[in-house]
mmCIF file of the C-alpha atoms, coordinates in Angstrom:
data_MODEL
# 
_entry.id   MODEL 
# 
loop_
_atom_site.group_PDB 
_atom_site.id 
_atom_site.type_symbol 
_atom_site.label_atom_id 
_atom_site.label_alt_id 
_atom_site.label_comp_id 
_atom_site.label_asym_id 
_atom_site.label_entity_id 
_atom_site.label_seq_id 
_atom_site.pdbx_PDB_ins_code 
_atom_site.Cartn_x 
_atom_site.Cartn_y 
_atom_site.Cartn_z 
_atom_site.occupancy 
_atom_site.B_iso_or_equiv 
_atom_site.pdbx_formal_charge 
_atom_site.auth_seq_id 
_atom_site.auth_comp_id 
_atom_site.auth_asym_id 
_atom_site.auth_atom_id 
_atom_site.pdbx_PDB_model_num 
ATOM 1   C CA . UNK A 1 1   ? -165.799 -82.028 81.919  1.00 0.00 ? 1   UNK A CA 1 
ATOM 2   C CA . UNK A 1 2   ? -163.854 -78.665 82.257  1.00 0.00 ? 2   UNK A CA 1 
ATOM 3   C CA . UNK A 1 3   ? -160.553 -78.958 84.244  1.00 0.00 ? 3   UNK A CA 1 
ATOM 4   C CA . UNK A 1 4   ? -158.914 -76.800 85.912  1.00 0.00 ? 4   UNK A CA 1 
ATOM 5   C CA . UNK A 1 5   ? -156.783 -75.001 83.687  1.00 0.00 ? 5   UNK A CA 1 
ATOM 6   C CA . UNK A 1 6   ? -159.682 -74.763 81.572  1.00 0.00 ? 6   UNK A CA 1 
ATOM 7   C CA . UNK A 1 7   ? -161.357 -72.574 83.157  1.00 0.00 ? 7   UNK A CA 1 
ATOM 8   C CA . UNK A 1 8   ? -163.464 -69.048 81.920  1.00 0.00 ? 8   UNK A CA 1 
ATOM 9   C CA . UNK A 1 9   ? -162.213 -65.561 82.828  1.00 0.00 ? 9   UNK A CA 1 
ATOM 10  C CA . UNK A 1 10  ? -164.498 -64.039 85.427  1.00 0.00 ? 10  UNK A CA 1 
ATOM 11  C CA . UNK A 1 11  ? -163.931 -60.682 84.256  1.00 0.00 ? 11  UNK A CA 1 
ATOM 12  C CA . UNK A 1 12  ? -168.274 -60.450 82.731  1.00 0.00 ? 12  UNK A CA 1 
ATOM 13  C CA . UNK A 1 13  ? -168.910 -60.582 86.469  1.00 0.00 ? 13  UNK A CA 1 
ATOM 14  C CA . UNK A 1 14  ? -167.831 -57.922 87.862  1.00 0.00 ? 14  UNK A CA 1 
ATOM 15  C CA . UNK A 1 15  ? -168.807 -54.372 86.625  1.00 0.00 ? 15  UNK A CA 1 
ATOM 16  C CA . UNK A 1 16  ? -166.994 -52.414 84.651  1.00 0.00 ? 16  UNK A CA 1 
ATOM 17  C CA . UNK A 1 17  ? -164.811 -49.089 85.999  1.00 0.00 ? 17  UNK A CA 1 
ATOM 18  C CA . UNK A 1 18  ? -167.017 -46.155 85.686  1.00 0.00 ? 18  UNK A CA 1 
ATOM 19  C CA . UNK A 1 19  ? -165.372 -43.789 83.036  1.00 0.00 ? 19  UNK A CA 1 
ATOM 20  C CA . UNK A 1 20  ? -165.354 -39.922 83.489  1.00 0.00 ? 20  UNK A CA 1 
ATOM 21  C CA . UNK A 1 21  ? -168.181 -39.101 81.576  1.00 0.00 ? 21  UNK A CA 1 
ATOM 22  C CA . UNK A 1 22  ? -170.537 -41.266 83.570  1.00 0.00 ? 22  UNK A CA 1 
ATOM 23  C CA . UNK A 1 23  ? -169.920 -39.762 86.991  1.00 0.00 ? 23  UNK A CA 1 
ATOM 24  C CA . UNK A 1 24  ? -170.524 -36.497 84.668  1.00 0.00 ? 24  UNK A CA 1 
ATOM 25  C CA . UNK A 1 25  ? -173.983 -37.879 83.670  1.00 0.00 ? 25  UNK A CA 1 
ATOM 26  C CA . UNK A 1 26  ? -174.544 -39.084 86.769  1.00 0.00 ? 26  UNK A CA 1 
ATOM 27  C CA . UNK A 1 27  ? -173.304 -35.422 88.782  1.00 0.00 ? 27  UNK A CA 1 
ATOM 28  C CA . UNK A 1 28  ? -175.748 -33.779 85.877  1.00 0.00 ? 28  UNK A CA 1 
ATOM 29  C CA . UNK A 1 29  ? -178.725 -36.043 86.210  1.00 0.00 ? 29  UNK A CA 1 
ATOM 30  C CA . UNK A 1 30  ? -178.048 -35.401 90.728  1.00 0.00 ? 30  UNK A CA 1 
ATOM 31  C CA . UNK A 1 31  ? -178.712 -31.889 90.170  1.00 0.00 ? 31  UNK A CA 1 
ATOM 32  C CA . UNK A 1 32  ? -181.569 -31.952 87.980  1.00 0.00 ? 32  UNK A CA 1 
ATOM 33  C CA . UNK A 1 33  ? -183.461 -33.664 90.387  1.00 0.00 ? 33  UNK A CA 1 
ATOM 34  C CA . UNK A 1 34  ? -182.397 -31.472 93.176  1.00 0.00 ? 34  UNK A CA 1 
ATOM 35  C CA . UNK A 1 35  ? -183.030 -28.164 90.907  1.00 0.00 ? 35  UNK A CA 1 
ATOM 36  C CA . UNK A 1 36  ? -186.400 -29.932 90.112  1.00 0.00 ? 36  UNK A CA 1 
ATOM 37  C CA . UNK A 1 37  ? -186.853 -30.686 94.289  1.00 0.00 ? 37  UNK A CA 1 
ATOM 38  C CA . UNK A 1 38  ? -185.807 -27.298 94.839  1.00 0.00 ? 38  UNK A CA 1 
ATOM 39  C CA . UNK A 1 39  ? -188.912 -25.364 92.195  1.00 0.00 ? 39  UNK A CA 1 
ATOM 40  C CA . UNK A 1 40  ? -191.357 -27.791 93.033  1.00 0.00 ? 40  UNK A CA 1 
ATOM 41  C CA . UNK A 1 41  ? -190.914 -26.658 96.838  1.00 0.00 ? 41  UNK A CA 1 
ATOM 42  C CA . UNK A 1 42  ? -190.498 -23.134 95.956  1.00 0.00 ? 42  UNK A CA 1 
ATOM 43  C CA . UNK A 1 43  ? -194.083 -23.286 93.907  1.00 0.00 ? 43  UNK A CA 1 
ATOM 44  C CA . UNK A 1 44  ? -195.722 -25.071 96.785  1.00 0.00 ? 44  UNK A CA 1 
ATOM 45  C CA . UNK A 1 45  ? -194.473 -22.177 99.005  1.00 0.00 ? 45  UNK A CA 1 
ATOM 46  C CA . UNK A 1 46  ? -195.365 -19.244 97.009  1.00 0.00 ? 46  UNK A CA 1 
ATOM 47  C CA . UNK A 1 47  ? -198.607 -20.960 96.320  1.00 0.00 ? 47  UNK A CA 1 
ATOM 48  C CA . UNK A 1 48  ? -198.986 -21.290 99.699  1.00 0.00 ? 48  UNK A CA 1 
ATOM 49  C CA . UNK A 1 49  ? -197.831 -17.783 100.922 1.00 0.00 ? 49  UNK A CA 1 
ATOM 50  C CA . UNK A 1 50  ? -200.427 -16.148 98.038  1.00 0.00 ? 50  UNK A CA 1 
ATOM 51  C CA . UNK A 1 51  ? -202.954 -18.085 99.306  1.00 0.00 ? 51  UNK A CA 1 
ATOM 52  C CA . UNK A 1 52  ? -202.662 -18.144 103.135 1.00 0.00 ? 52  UNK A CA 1 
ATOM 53  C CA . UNK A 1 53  ? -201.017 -14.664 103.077 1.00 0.00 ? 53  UNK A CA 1 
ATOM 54  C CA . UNK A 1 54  ? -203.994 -13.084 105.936 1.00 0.00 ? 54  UNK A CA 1 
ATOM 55  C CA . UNK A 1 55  ? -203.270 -16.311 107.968 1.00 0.00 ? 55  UNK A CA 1 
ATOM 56  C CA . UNK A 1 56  ? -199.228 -16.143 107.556 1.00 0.00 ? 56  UNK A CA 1 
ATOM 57  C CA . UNK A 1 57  ? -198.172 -12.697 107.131 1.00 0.00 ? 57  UNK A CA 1 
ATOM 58  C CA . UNK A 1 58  ? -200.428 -12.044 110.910 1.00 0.00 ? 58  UNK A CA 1 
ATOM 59  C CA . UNK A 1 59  ? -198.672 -15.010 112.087 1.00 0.00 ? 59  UNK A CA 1 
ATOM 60  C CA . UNK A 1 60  ? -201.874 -17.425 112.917 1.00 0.00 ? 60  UNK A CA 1 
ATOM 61  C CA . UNK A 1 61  ? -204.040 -13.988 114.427 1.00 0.00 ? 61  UNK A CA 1 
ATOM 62  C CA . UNK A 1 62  ? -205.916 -13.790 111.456 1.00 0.00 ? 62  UNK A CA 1 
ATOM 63  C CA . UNK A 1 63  ? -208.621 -16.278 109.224 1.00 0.00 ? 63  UNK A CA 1 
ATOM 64  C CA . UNK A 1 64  ? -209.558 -17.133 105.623 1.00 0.00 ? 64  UNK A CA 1 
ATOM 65  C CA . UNK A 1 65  ? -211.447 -14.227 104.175 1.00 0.00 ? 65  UNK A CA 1 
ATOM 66  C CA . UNK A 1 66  ? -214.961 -15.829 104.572 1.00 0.00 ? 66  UNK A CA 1 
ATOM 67  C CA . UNK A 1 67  ? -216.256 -15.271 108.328 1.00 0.00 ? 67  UNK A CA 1 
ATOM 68  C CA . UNK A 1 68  ? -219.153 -17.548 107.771 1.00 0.00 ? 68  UNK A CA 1 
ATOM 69  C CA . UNK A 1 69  ? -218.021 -21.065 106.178 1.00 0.00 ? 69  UNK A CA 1 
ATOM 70  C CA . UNK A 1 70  ? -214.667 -20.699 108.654 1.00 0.00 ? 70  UNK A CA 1 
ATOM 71  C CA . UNK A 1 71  ? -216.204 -20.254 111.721 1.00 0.00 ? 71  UNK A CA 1 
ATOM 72  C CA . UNK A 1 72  ? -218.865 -23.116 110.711 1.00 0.00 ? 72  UNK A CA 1 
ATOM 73  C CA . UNK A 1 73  ? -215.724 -25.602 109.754 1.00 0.00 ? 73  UNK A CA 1 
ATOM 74  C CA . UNK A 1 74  ? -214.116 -24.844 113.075 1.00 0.00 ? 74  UNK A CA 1 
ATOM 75  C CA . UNK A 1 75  ? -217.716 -25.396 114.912 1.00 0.00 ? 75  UNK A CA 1 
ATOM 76  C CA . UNK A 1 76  ? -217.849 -28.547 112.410 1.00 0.00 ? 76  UNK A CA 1 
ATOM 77  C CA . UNK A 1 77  ? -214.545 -29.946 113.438 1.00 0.00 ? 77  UNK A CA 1 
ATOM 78  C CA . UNK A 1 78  ? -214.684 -28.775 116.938 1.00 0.00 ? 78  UNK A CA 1 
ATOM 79  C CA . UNK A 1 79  ? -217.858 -30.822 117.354 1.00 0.00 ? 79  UNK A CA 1 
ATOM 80  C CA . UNK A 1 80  ? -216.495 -34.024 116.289 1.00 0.00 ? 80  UNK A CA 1 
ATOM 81  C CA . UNK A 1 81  ? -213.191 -33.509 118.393 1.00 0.00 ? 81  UNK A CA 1 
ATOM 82  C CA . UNK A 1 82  ? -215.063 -32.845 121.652 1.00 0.00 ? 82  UNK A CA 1 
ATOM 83  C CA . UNK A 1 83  ? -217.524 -36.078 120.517 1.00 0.00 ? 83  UNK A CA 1 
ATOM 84  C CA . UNK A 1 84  ? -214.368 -38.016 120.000 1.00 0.00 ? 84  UNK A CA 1 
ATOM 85  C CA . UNK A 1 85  ? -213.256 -37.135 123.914 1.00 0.00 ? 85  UNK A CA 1 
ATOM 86  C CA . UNK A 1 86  ? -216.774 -37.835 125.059 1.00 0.00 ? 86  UNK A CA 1 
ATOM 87  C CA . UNK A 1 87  ? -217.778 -34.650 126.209 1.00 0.00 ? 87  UNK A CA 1 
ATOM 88  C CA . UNK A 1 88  ? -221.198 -34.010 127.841 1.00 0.00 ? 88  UNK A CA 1 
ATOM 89  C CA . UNK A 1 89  ? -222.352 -31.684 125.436 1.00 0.00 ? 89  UNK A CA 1 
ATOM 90  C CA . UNK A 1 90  ? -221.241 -33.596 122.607 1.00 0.00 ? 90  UNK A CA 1 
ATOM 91  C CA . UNK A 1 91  ? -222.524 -37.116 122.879 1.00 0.00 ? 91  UNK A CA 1 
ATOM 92  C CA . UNK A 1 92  ? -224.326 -37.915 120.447 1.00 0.00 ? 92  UNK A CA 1 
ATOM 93  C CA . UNK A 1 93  ? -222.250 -37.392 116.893 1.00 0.00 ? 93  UNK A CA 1 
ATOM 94  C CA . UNK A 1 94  ? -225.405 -36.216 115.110 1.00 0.00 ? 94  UNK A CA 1 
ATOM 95  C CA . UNK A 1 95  ? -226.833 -34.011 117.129 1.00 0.00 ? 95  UNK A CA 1 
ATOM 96  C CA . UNK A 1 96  ? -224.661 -30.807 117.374 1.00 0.00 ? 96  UNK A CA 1 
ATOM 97  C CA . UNK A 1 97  ? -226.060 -27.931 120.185 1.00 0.00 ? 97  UNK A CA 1 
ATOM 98  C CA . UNK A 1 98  ? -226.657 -25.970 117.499 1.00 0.00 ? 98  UNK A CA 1 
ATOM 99  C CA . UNK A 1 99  ? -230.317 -24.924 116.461 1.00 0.00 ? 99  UNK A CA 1 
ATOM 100 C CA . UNK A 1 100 ? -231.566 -26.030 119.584 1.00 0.00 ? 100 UNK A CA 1 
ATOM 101 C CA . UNK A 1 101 ? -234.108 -28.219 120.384 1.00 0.00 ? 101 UNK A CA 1 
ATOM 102 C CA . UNK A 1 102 ? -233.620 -29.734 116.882 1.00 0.00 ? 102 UNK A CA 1 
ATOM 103 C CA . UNK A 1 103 ? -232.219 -32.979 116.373 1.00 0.00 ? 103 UNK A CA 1 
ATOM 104 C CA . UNK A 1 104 ? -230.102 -34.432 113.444 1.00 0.00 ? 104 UNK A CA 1 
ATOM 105 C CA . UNK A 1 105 ? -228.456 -31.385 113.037 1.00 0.00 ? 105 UNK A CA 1 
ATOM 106 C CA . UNK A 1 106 ? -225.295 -32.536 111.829 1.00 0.00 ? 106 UNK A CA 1 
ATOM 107 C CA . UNK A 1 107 ? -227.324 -34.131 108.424 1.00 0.00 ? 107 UNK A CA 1 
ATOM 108 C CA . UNK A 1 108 ? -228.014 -30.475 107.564 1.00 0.00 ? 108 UNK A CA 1 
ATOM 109 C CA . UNK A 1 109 ? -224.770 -30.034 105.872 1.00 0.00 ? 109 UNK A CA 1 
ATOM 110 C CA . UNK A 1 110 ? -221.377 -32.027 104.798 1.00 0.00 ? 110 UNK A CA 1 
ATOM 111 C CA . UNK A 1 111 ? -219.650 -32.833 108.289 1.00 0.00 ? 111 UNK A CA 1 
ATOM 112 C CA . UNK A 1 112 ? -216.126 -33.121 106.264 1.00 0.00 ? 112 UNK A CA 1 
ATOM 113 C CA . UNK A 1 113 ? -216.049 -36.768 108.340 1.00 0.00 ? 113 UNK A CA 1 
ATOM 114 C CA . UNK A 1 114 ? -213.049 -38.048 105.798 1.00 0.00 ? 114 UNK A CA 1 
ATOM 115 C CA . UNK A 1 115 ? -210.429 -34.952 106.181 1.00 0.00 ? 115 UNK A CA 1 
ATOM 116 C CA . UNK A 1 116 ? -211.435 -34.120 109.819 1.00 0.00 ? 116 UNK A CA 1 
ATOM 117 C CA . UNK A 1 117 ? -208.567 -36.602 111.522 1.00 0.00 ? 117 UNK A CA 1 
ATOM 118 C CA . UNK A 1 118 ? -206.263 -33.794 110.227 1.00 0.00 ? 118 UNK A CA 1 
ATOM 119 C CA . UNK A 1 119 ? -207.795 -31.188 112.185 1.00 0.00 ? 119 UNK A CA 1 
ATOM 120 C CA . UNK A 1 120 ? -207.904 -34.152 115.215 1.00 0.00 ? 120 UNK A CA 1 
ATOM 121 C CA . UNK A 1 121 ? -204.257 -34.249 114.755 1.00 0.00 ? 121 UNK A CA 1 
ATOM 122 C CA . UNK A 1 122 ? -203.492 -30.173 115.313 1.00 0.00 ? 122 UNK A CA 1 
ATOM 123 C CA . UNK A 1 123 ? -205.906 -30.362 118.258 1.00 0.00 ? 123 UNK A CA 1 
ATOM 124 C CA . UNK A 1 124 ? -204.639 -33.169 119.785 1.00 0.00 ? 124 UNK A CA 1 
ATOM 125 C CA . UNK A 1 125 ? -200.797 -31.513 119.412 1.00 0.00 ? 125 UNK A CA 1 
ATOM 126 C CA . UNK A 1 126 ? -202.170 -28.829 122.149 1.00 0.00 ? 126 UNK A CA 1 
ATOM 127 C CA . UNK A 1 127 ? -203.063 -26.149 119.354 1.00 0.00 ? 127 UNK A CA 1 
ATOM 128 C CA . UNK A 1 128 ? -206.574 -23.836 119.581 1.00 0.00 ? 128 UNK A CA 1 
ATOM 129 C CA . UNK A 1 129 ? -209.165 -24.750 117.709 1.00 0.00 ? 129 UNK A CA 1 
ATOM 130 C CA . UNK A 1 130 ? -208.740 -21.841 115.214 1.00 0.00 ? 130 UNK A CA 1 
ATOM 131 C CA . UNK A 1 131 ? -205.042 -22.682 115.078 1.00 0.00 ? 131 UNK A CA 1 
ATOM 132 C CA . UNK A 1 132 ? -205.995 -26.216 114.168 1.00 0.00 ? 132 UNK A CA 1 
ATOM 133 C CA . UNK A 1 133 ? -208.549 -25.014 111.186 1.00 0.00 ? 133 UNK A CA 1 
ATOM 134 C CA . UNK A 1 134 ? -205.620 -23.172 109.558 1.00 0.00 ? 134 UNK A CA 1 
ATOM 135 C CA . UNK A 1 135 ? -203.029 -25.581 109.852 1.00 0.00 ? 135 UNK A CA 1 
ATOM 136 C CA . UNK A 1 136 ? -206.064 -28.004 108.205 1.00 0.00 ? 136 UNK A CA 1 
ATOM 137 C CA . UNK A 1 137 ? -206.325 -25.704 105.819 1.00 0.00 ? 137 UNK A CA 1 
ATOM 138 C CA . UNK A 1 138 ? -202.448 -25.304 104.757 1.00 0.00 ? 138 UNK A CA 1 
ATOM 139 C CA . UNK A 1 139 ? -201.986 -29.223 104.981 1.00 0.00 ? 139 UNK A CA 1 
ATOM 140 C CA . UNK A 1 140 ? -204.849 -30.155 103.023 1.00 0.00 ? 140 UNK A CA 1 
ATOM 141 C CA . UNK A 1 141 ? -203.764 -27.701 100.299 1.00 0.00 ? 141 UNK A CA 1 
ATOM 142 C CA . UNK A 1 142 ? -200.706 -28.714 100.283 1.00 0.00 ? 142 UNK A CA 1 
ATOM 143 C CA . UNK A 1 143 ? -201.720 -32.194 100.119 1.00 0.00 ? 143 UNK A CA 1 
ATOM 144 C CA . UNK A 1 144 ? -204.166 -31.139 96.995  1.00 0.00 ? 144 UNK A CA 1 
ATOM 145 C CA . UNK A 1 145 ? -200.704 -29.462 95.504  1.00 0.00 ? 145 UNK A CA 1 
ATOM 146 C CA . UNK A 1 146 ? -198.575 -32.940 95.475  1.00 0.00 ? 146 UNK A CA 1 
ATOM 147 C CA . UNK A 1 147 ? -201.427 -35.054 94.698  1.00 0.00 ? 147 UNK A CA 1 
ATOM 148 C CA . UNK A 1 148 ? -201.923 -32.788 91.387  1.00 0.00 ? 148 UNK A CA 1 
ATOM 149 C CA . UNK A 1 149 ? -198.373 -33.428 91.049  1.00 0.00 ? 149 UNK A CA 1 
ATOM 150 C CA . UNK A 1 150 ? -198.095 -36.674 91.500  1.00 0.00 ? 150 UNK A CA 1 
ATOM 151 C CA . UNK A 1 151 ? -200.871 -37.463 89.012  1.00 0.00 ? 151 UNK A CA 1 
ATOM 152 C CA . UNK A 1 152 ? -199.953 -34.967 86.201  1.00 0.00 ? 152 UNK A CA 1 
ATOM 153 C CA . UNK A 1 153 ? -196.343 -36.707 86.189  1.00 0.00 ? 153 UNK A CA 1 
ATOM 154 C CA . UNK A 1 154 ? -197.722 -40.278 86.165  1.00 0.00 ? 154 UNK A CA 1 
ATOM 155 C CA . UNK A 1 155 ? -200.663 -39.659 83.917  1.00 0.00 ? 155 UNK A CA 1 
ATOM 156 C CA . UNK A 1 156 ? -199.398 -37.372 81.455  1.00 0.00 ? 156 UNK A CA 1 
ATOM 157 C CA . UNK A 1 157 ? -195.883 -37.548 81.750  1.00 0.00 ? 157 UNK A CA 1 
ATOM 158 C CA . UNK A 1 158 ? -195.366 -33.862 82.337  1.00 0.00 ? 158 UNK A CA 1 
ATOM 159 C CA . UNK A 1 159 ? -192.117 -32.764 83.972  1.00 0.00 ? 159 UNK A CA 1 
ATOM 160 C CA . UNK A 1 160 ? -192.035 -28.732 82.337  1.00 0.00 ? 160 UNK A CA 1 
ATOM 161 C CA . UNK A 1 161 ? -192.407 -25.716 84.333  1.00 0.00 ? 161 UNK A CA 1 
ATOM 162 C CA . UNK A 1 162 ? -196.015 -25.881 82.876  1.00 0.00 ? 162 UNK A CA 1 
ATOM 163 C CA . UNK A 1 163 ? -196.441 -28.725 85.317  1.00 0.00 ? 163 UNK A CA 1 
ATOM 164 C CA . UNK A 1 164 ? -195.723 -26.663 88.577  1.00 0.00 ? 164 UNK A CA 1 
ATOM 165 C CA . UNK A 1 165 ? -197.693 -23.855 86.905  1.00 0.00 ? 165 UNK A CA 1 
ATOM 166 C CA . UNK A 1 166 ? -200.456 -25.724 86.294  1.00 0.00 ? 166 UNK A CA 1 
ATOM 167 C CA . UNK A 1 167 ? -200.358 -27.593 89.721  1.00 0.00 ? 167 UNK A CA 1 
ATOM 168 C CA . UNK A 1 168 ? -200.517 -23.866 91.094  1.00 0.00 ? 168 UNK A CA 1 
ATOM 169 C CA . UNK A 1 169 ? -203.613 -23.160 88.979  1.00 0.00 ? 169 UNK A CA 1 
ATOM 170 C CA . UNK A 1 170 ? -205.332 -26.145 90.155  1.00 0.00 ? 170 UNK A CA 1 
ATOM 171 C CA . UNK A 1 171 ? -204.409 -25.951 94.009  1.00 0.00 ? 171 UNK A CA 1 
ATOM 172 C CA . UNK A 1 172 ? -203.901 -23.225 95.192  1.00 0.00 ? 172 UNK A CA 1 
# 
């Protein structure tokens, strides 16, 4: 039985004082993850702006180069956000007014079913329906930029500039 006077220092408790050349580790270590923050944004944006320069540089008047597979994704995705309101013409999911009298139409290609709530998103914000394709089109990039990110740093361990230019090459 300990007594009183007996009894252990409590110092191993409480943390020791932090010496100068921790909070100089710690400052360093702060802004190499900011400087880090700050490239990977800055390669997401000039991926971006090379990419999406005809939509960005016109300020949302223009489209992607390709005329045909555009204007088919907006019909595509404008489709399935007039079915989701329940419009007249749009009733029946499968059966786009296009190639009329045919039926089924929609099995003739890929009706992008898993990324089109992004596009329901911009439309239901109040943007136009080409609006909404190129926002899609900038937020699913971008979303195909951090997800190459993410898994090239927890996969391979990568953290170089090769990274970010490689995440680039992929994405964009």
């Amino acid at each position: 039985m300990l007594r009183l006077s007996m009894r252990l220092p409590l110092a191993f408790l409480h943390p020791p004082k932090k010496l100068v050349i921790d909070k100089m580790i710690e400052h360093y270590l702060h802004m190499a993850r900011m400087s880090y923050r700050v490239a990977l944004f800055f390669f997401a944006s000039l991926g971006l702006f090379f990419t999406f320069r005809p939509i960005l540089l016109s300020r949302f008047a223009l489209m992607q180069a390709d005329p045909g597979d555009t204007v088919y994704m907006t019909y595509i995705f404008e489709h399935s956000y007039r079915w989701l309101l329940q419009n007249p013409l749009h009733s029946n999911f499968w059966d786009m007014p296009i190639f009329y009298p045919a039926k089924n139409v929609s099995a003739y290609s890929d009706i992008l079913f898993g990324v089109v709530p992004i596009y329901w998103f911009f439309r239901a914000m109040q943007f136009l329906p080409d609006t909404s394709v190129q926002l899609w089109m900038i937020t699913v990039a971008l979303m195909n930029f951090f997800a190459a990110f993410y898994f090239l740093k927890k996969q391979f361990r990568l953290f170089s500039i090769f990274m970010r230019n490689w995440c680039l090459f992929l994405c964009f």
